[in-house]
N, C-alpha and C positions, 0 to 999 in steps of 0.2 A: 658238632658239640658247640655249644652256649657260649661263649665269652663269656669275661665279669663283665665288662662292658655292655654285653647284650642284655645281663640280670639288670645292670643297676639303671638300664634308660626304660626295660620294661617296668620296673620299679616306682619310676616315677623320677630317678631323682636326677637332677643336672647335669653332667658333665661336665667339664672346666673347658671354657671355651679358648680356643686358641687365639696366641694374639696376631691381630692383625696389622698388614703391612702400613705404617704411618703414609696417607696421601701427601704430594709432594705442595709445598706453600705454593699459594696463589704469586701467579708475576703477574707484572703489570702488562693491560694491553698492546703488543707490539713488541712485544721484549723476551727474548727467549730467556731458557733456564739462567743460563750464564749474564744477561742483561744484553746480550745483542741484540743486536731492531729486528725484529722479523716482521713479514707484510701481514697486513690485518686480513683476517678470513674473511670478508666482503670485499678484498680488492680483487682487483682484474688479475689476472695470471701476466707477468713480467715486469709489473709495476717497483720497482726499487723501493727496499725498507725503506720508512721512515728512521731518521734520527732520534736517540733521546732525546726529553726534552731540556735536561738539563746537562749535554754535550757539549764541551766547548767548540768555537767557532774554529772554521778552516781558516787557516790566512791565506792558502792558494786559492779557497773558492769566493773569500769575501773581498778580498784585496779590489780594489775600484780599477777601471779598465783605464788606461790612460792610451790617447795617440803619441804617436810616433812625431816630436817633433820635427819641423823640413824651414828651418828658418830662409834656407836658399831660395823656397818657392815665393815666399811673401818678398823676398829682396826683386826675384826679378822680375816677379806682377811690377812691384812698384817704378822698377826702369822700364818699362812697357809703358804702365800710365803716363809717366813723364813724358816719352819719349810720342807720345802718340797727344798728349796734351799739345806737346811744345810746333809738332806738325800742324793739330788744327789751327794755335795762332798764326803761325806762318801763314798759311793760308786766306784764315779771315782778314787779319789784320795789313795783308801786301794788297794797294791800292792798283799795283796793274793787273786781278783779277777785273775789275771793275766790274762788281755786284750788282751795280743797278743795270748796267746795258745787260748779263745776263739774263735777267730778271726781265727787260723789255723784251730779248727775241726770242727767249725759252717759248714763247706759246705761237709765236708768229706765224702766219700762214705758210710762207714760204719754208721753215722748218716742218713745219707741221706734213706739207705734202711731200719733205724729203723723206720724211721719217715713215709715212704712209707706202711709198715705194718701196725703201729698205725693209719693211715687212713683207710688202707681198715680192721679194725678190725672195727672199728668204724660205715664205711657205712655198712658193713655187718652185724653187730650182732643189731644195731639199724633198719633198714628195715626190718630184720628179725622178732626183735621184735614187729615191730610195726602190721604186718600182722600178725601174734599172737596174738599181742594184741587188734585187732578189733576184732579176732573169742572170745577173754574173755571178752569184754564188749557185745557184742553180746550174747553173753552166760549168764550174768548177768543180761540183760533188757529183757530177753526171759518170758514169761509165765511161762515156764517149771519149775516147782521146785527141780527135779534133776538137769540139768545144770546151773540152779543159784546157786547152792550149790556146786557145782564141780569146778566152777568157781571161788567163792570165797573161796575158799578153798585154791586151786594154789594163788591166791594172796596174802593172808595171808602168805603162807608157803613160800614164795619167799620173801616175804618184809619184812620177819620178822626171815631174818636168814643171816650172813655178807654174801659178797659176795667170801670172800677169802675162806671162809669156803664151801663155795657151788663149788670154781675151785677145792679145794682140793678135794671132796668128788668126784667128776665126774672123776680127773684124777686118783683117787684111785679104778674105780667101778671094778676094779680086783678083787680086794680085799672083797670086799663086794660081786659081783655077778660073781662066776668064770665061770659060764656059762649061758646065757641067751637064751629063748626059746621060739616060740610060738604055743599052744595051746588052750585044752580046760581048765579052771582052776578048780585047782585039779585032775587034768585029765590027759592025756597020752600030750606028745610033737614034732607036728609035722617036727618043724625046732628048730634044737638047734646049737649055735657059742657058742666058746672061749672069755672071752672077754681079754685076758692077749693079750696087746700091742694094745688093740683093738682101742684104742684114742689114738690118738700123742697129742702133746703140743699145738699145735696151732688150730685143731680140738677141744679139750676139752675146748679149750679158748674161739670157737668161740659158741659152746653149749651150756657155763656156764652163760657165757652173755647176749646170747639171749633170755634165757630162766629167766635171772632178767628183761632183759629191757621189756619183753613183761607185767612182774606183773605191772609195773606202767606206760607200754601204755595203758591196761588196762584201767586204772582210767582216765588217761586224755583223751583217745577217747570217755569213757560214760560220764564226765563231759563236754563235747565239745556235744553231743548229748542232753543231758536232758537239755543246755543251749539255744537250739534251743524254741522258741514259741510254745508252743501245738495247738494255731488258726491256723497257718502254717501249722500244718500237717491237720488238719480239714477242713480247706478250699482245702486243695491237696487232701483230699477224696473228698469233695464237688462237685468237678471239674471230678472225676474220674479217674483221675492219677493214676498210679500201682504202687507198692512199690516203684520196682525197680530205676521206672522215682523218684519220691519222694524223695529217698535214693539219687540218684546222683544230681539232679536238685537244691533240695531244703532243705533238711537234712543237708548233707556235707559242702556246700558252706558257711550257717550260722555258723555251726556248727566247721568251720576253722577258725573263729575267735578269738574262745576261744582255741583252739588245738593249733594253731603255736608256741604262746609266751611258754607255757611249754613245746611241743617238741623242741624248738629254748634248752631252758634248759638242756634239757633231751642231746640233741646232744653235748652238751657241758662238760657235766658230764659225755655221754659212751666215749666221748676224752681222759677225764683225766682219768674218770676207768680203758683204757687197760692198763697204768701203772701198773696193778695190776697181770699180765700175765710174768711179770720180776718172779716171784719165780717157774714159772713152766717153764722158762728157754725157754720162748720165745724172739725171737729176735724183741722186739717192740724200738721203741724209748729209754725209760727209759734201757734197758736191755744193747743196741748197747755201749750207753754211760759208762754205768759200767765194761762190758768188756773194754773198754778203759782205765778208771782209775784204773783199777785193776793191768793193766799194769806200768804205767804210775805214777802212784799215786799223779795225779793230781785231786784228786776231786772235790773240787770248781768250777776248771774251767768248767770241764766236766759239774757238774751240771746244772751252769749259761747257757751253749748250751741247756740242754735239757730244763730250763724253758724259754730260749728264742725262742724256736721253740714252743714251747705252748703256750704261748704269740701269736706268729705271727699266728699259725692258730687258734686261738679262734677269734682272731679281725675278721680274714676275715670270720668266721662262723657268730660272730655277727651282721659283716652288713650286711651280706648273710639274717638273721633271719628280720633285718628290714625292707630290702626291700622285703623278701615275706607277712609281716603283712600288709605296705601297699596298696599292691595288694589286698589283701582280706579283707581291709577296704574299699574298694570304695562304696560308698554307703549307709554309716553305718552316715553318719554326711550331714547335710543341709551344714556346712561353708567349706565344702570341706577336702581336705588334707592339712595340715602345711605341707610346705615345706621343702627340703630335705638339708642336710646340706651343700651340692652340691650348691642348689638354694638360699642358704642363703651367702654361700658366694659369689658368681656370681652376687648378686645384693649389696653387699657391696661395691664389686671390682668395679661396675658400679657406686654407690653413689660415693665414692673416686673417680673416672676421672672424673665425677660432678663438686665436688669439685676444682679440681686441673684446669677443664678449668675456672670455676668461678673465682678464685682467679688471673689467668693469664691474665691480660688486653692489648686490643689490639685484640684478638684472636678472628676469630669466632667459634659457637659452628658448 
């Protein structure tokens, strides 16, 4: 059956249109219904509303950052300056320095060849030792229970006895061994010497040394070894790698990280040791100098030469030791290497012309 409805749209005639739901007012972009910020439909998914724009300000987020004042640090820089000022006058200004005669035998010949021997005592009885001292750490991390005992044995007997006491006994071993031989022991002797004059001064110097410096390379080539990773060497078996590779590839390399900084040490300390080769009337640094004052009887000044040449080659050993640590750091840190102090200041010197064209108007950069 028909509705009216049906007659009256067949009809022709209109029907009353229903009213429709009023759409909601326009807000402004980024502003929900209620005027909260919401993100703009072309931002990134996690990006945080914007603010209105006419929100008032945070005082927690605008508030300016201020430091932490430390008036105690600036108090005792400045007793440090004083106190380090009032040294150098001391210094410059006391006449029994005597500046100029420093200044005459700083370069002198006879320093000069003292100074040339205290270095090659130096590289010699420390390299020496130090290949000595890898066959006693080797000796020590061995299975073997006899050579771990013979080895710790030498290092005890070495680190626990002065060193002057150990030049004197080596340059005395006349005395103790008037003739030395080798055989069978307790037995007959196939090769027998004299040992009277058998060591000169500078032989028994470079002997007595080497044979200290090797007790505590020693310790720092096994402590440079056992600091290496034990997965390291497990996975270098894993792999099938031979000792040999192991030892050179993966052993060593780690294992120089902890070595450098105490031999850096150690080469620092057989420097000042050969000092100690002046009583067996070796001609090292410390000795060149005394001969002079002996004459001269200028000793201050003389001395100030010899700790000013110690001085000068420590520095250059120490940066010498920095830059080979950084070498053998590469790789030990995700943020890289700090920069050298080289590179620190090279980019100050560069902030400064920065500055300097910023400041200067007019100018382009």
């Amino acid at each position: 059956m028909a509705t009216p409805q049906d007659v009256l749209t067949a009809a022709g005639t209109p029907l009353a249109k229903t009213p429709a739901t009023p759409a909601p007012a326009e807000t402004p972009s980024g502003t929900g219904p209620a005027g909260t910020p919401q993100p703009r439909p072309d931002t990134p998914p996690g990006t945080p509303p914007a603010a209105p724009p006419d929100a008032p300000p945070d005082p927690l987020t605008d508030a300016p950052v201020v430091g932490r004042r430390r008036p105690w640090q600036w108090v005792s820089a400045a007793v440090a300056l004083l106190l380090l000022a009032m040294a150098v006058s001391s210094i410059v200004r006391n006449r029994a320095f005597q500046w100029d005669v420093v200044a005459a035998y700083f370069t002198s010949t006879s320093v000069l060849d003292g100074l040339t021997l205290t270095l090659w005592l130096t590289a010699a009885t420390l390299s020496l030792g130090f290949v000595l001292g890898t066959v006693l750490a080797t000796m020590r991390l061995s299975g073997n229970p006899v050579l771990r005992t013979v080895a710790w044995g030498y290092i005890w007997l070495f680190r626990s006895t002065p060193p002057l006491v150990q030049l004197l006994f080596f340059f005395n071993i006349g005395a103790l061994y008037p003739t030395l031989g080798l055989g069978i022991p307790f037995g007959p002797e196939f090769i027998t010497f004299k040992t009277v004059n058998l060591l000169g001064p500078t032989l028994t110097a470079v002997i007595g040394l080497t044979l200290l410096e090797a007790a505590y390379a020693a310790e720092v080539v096994r402590g440079g070894i056992l600091s290496v990773d034990r997965g390291q060497l497990e996975a270098a078996q894993a792999l099938g790698l031979g000792r040999a590779r192991v030892l050179r590839r993966i052993v060593i390399p780690q294992a120089m990280r902890s070595i450098v900084p105490t031999a850096g040490n150690m080469l620092i300390s057989a420097l000042k040791g050969t000092s100690i080769v002046s009583v067996l009337a070796v001609s090292d640094l410390l000795y060149s100098v005394q001969l002079v004052y002996n004459q001269t009887y200028q000793v201050i000044p003389m001395l100030v030469v010899a700790t000013l040449w110690y001085l000068v080659v420590t520095t250059v050993l120490s940066a010498g030791q920095y830059y080979v640590e950084r070498h053998f750091a590469r790789g030990a840190s995700r943020d890289g290497l700090p920069p050298t102090p080289l590179q620190r200041a090279a980019a100050g010197y560069r902030r400064l012309l920065g500055r300097a064209d910023a400041s200067t108007p007019g100018e382009g950069r």
